[in-house]
Every structure is written in C-alpha cells, then in structure tokens.
C-alpha positions in Angstrom: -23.2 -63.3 -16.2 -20.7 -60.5 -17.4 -18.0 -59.5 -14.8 -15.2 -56.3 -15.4 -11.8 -57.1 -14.2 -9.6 -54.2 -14.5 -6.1 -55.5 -15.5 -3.3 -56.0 -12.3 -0.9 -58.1 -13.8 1.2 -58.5 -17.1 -0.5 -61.3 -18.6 -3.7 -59.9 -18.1 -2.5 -57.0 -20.1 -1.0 -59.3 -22.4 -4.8 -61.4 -22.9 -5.9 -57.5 -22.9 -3.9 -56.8 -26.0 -4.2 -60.2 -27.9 -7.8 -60.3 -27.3 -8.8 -58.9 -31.3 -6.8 -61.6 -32.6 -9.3 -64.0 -31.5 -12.0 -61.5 -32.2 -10.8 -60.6 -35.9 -8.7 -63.7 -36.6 -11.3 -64.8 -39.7 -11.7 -60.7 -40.7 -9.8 -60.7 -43.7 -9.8 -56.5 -43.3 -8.1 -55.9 -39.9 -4.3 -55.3 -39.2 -2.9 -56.4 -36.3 -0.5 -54.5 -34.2 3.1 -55.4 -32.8 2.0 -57.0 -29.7 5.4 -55.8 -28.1 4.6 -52.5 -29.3 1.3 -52.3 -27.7 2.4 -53.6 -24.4 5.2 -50.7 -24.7 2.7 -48.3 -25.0 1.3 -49.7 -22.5 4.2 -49.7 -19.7 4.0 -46.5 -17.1 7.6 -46.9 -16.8 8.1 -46.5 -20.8 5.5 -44.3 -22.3 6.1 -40.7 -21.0 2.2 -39.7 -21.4 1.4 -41.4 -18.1 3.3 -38.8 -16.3 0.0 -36.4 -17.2 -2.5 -39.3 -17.7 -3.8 -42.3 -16.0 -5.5 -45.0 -17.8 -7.5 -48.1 -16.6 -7.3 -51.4 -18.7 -10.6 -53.6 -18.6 -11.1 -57.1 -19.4 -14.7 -58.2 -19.9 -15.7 -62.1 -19.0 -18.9 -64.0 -19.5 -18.6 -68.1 -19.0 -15.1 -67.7 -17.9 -14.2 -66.7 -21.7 -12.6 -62.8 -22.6 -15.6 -61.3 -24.4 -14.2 -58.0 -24.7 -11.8 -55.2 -23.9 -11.6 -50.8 -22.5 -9.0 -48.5 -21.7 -10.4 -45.5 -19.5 -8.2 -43.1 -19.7 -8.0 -39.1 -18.5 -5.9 -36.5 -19.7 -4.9 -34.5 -17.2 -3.5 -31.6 -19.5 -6.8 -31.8 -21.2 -8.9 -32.0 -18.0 -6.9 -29.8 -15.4 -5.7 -27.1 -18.5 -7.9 -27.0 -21.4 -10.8 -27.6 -18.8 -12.5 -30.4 -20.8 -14.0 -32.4 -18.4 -13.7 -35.6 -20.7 -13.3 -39.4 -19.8 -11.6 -40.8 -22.8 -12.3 -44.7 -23.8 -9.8 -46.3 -26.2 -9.2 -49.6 -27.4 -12.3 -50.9 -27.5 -13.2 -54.4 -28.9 -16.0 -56.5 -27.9 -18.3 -59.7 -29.1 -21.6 -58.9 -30.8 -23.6 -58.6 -27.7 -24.7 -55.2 -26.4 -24.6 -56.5 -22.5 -21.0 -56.6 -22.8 -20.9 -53.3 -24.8 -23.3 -51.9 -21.5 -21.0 -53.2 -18.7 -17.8 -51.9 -19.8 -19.0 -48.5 -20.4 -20.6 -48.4 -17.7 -17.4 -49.1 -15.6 -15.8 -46.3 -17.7 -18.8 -43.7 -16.6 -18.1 -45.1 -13.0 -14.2 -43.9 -13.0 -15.1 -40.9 -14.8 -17.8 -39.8 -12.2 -15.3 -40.5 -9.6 -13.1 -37.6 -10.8 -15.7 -35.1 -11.5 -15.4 -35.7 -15.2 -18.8 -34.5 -17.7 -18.8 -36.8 -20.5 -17.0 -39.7 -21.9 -15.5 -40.0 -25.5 -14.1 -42.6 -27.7 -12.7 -44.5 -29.0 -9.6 -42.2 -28.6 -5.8 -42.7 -27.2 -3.9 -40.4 -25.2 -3.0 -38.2 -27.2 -3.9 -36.8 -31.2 -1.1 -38.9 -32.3 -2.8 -42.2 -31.1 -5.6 -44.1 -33.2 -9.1 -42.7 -33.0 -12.9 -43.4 -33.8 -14.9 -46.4 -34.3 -15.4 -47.2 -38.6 -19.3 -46.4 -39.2 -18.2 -47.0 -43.2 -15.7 -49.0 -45.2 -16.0 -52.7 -43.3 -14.9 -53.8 -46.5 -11.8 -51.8 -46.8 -8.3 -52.9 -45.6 -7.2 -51.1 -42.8 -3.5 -49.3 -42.3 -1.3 -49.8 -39.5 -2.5 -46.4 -37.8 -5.9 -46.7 -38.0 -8.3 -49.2 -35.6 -10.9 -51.7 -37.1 -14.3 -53.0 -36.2 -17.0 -54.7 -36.6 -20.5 -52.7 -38.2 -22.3 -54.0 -34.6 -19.7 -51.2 -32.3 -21.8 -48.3 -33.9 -25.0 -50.0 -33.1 -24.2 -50.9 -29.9 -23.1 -47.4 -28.9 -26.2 -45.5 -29.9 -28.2 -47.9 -28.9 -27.1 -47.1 -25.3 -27.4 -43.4 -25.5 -24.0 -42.1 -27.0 -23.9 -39.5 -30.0 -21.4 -38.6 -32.4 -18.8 -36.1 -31.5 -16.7 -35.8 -34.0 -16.5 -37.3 -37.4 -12.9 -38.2 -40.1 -13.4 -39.4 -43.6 -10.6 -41.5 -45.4 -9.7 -41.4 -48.9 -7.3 -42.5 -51.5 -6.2 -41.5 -54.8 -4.2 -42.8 -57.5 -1.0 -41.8 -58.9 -2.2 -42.0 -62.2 -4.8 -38.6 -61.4 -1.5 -36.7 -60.5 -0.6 -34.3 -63.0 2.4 -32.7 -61.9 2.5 -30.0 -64.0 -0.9 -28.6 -61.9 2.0 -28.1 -59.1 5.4 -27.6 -60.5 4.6 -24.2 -61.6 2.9 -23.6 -58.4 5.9 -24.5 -56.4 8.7 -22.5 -58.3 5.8 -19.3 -58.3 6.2 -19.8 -54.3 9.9 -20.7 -54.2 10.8 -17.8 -55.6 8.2 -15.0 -54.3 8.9 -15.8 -50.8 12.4 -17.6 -50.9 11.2 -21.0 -49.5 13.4 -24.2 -50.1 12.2 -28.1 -49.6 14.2 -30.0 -46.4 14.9 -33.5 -48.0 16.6 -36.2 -46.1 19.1 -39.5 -47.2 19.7 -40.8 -43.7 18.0 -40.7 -40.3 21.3 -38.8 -39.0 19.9 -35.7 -41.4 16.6 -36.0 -40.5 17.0 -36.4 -36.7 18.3 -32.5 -36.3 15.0 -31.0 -37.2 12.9 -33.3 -35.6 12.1 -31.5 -32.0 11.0 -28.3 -34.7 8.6 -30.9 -36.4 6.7 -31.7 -33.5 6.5 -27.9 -32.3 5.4 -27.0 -35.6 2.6 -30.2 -35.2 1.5 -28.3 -32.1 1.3 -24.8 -33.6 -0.7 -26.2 -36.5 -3.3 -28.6 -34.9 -4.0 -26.0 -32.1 -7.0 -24.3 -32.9 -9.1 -28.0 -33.9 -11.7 -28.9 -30.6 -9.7 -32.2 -30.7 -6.7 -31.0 -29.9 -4.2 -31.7 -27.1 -0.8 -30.4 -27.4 2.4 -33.0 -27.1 4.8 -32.2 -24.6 8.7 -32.3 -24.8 8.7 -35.5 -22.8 6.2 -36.5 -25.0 8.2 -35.6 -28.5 11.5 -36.8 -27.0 10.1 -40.6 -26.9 8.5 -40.8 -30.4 11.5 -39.5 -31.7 13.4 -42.2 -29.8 10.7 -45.0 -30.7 8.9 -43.9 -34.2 11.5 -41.8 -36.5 14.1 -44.2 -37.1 11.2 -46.5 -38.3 10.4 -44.0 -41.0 12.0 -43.7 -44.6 13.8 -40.0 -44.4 12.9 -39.8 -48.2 9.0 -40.1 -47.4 9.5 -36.9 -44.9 9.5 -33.1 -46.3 10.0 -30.0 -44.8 9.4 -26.4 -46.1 11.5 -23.8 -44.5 12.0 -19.7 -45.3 15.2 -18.3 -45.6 16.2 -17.9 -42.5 15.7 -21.9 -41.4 12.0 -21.4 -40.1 10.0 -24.6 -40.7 6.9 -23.7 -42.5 5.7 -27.1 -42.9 5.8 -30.6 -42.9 4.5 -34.4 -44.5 5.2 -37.5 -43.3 4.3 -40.8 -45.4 5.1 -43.8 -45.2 5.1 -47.4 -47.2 1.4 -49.1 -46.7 2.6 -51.8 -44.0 -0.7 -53.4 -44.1 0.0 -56.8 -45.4 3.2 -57.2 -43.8 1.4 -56.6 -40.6 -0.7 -59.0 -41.0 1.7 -61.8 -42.2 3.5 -60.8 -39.1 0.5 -61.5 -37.0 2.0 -59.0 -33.9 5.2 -60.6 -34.0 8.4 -59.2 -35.6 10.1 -62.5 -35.0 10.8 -65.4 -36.7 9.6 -63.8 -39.9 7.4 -60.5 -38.7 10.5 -57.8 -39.5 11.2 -59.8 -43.1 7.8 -58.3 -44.3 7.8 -55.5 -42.9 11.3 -54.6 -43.8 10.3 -55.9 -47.4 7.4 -53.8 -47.2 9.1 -50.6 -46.5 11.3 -51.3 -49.6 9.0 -52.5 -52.5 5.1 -51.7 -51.2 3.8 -49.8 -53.9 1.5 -48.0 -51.9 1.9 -44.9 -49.7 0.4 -43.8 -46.5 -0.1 -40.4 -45.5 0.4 -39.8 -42.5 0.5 -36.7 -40.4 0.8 -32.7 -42.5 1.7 -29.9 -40.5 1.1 -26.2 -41.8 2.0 -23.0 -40.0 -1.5 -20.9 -39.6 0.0 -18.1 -41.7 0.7 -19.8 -44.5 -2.4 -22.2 -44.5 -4.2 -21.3 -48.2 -0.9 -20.5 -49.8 0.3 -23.1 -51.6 2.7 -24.8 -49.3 1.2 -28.4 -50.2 2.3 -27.9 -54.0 6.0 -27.3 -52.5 6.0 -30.4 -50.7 3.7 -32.7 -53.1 6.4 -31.7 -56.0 9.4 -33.7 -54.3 7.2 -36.5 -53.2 6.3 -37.2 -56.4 10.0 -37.5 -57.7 10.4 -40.1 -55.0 6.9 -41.8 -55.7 8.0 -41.8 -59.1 11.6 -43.5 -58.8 9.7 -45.9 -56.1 7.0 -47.0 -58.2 4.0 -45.9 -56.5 0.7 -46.0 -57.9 -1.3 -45.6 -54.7 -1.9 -42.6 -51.9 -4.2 -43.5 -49.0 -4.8 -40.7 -46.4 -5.7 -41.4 -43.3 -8.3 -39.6 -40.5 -9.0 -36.4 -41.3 -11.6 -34.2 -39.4 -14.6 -33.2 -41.4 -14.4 -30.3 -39.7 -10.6 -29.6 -41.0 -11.6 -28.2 -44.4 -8.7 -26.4 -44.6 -6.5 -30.3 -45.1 -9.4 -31.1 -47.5 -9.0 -28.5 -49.7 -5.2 -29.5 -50.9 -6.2 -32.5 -52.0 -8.7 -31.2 -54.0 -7.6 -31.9 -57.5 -6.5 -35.5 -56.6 -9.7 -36.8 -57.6 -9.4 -38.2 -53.9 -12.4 -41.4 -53.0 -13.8 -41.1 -49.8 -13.7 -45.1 -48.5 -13.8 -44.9 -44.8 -16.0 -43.2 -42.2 -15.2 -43.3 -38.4 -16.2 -41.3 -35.8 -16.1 -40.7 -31.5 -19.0 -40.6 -29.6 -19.8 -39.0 -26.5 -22.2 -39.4 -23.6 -22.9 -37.7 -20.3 -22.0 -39.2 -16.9 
C-alpha cells in the first residue's frame, strides 16, 4: 500500500531532500546538491519567494520505506497576475513503479483543484531561475550542478498517466578548439565602434556587486516575452545576490553597456562543478568545499549559465562583444570545454548565436502538463 505524507517537520524535510541519494547512489551520471543548500531553499523564513508562493513537500511510503518524493507548488504572481492557472510540481524523484508515480500526482491535482487551478506542470521550481524539466535524452551524460537528473522510467511513467509535453530545452556543448576568434573580433570592434558600446569586466566581487540589481532587471526585460516566463521580484533579486554572486568568479561575468552606462547585456558562466559535487556528496564539510573550491580554480570546463539581451539589440551582434573577452579568460584558464545548459526550443533567438560553435545537442528535457 502507497500512503502521501506531506512533510511537517524538519527531518522529514531533511529524508525529503536526501531521498535521490539513495535513489541515484549507484548512477554514476547524477550530481548531488548541497543538502544545506536545498533545505535553505527550502526554509519560508529564508527564501523570499514564499512571500508570493506556497509549496507543499510530499513524501511517498510503501512497506514503511521512502519510495519517492513532490513539491506542489503555486505561484501566486503567475496565478493571481499573469492569470495562468498552473499547479507547478518540482523535485520529483520516485522508484520505478508507476503506482507511486500515480499517487503523488494525484495528491498534487488534489491541492491544485482546491485552489481553482487548470493544469499542473513540471518538473519546475519557483521561479525561471530554478531547475526545470524531466531528461527524455542524454541518461548517459553527466549532469551540471543546475540542471536535475533522472531515470529514462519518469517520462514513461508521466505519459503513461495522461500528461503531455509542454514545453521542451535542448543541451549542448562545444569545444574550445571550433572557436575561431577571428569570426568575432572583427564583429565586436565593427559594434564597439558604430554604436560606442564597451565590455563591463570584473577582478573582485566588490566591482561586480554595483551592477548587480541592473543584471537581474535586465534578466526580466529580456526573458519577458517567453510563455515560461515569471518575472523576479526585488525581494527576490536581493537574496540571490546575497546567496549566489559571491559564489561566482567575477572574471566568468560580462556586461555590455552604451555610453551612457545602460546595460545592454549580460553572460554568466561558471567552472563545471560537477565532479566536485559529487565527491562532495551534499556536504561542503569535512572535504565538500576543497573540491569545489579546487574546482572553481583548475576545472577545465565552463558552464553557461544564464545570457540576458535587451529586445532591441537581440540580432545585432551583442554575443560577439561578450564571447570576445570570454575567450581571453577561457584562454589564460585553459578551457577546452563549453556546456550550455536548458534552452527553450522555442528561444531561437539564443540558438542562433551559437550557431558557428559547431554546438552538439546531448540532452533533451522537457515539462509536462495535465488537466485537473
């Protein structure tokens, strides 16, 4: 018999958290997250998006045993604003065994219907800057430490009670060795010069930390029109600058501004933390920050992150600006590897500057959707 038991206490969240380290613990492929990060994210009286979302944590248990894990969660600037009626379903891990799969959703549909809410969608987070979508290709790929994992039986499961895909990403990579800088260089002096646009690098987190609250505004603007889309408020902004920047090299973030100051645009990568995480095994302590911390200074792989482009300058080159001092620093770092993470399919306007990357497509994940 399968019961739900939605989470009352800190250890349950805790066993809510840890469970995929028993479910993945042979999976040579999955990266675990910072427990104590999760359980921060976690915490109503830390993470600021609870003050316009709710979110119910779900335990599954058959023989006494955890046999899988949900977050229901609502939006309430998506809902009550954007008027998307959508139940969101995040964090989703369970055992091969479709019963499971059945009763949790089902407890999700139950919440949703209980606030008048359409349709339910997921895997998502709270917001666009969380993880998304369940992998559908690329089991054999090692994930990155902003991406979620999962077994090949998660699609099967969800279509085979109903759901259908919403919205699809692909992943890709390239390597440093199909980047011809000269394709650029003369592309970004051309734009330089035409328009009087200069790059925004950083030495320190102190230089950086100025033009942060810009950066997220600027994420807003750009990611606005996508049906995916739900804006991050100031409170929001305020605590990932407080939790996430100062993690970030400031020489793997470039801005683009205009004379007069006005961010055009922005990239943030990062070193591929993958491996350290998962020598780390969700703990930074006793050894967890060693690797990561050696990580960030030798990996020789880059994530991308997160690009923001202002509408009017989308299609005019701005990436060739930006890719032209990465590449100085990918250069003096060593790097021979670029891996991008979740893009739309939809967002053809991201596709198209990486274009003459020779990019590989290696990873397919999508959300899925069903009525309530």
């Amino acid at each position: 018999m399968i019961t739900i038991k939605e989470i009352t206490t800190k250890k349950d969240l805790k066993a809510f958290v840890k469970f995929p380290f028993e479910l993945y613990k042979k999976n040579q492929f999955w990266v675990p997250p910072l427990i104590k990060d999760e359980l921060e994210s976690f915490d109503k009286n830390q993470n600021p998006v609870f003050k316009h979302a709710i979110a119910h944590f779900l335990l599954a248990f058959k023989d006494g045993k955890i046999v899988g894990r949900v977050a229901a969660i609502i939006n309430w600037t998506e809902v009550n604003e954007q008027k998307i009626k959508k139940m969101r379903f995040g964090w989703f891990d369970v055992i091969d065994d479709i019963e499971v799969t059945k009763a949790l959703l089902n407890k999700v549909a139950e919440i949703g219907k209980t606030h008048q809410l359409e349709f339910m969608e997921g895997p998502v987070g709270f917001s666009n800057l969380d993880k998304v979508g369940v992998l559908t290709e690329g089991f054999d790929q090692l994930s990155t430490a902003i991406t979620w994992y999962n077994h090949a039986y998660y699609k099967e499961h969800l279509e085979q009670l109903g759901f259908v895909k919403a919205k699809e990403w692909i992943e890709s990579y390239f390597s440093m060795n199909d980047v011809h800088p000269e394709n650029y260089q003369r592309m970004s002096t051309l734009l330089k010069d035409r328009y009087q646009l200069h790059i925004l690098s950083f030495k320190n987190i102190k230089e950086l930390m100025p033009y942060v609250d810009k950066m997220f505004k600027l994420f807003n603007t750009s990611y606005a029109k996508l049906s995916s889309f739900v804006p991050i408020s100031d409170v929001q902004i305020a605590y990932f600058k407080k939790k996430y920047i100062g993690l970030i090299d400031p020489e793997y973030i470039k801005y683009v501004a205009d004379k007069d100051g006005n961010l055009l645009a922005f990239a943030i990568t990062m070193p591929n933390y993958a491996e350290a995480l998962q020598k780390a095994n969700g703990n930074l302590f006793p050894f967890g920050f060693y690797h990561l911390l050696k990580a960030r200074k030798k990996s020789k792989e880059v994530v991308f992150y997160l690009i923001g482009i202002h509408p009017d300058w989308i299609n005019k080159g701005l990436v060739a600006i930006i890719f032209e001092e990465f590449f100085k620093v990918f250069q003096k770092r060593g790097i021979t590897k670029f891996i991008r993470t979740p893009e739309l399919e939809e967002n053809t306007a991201i596709h198209l500057l990486w274009k003459n990357f020779n990019p590989i497509i290696h990873k397919r994940r999508r959300t899925y959707r069903k009525d309530i």
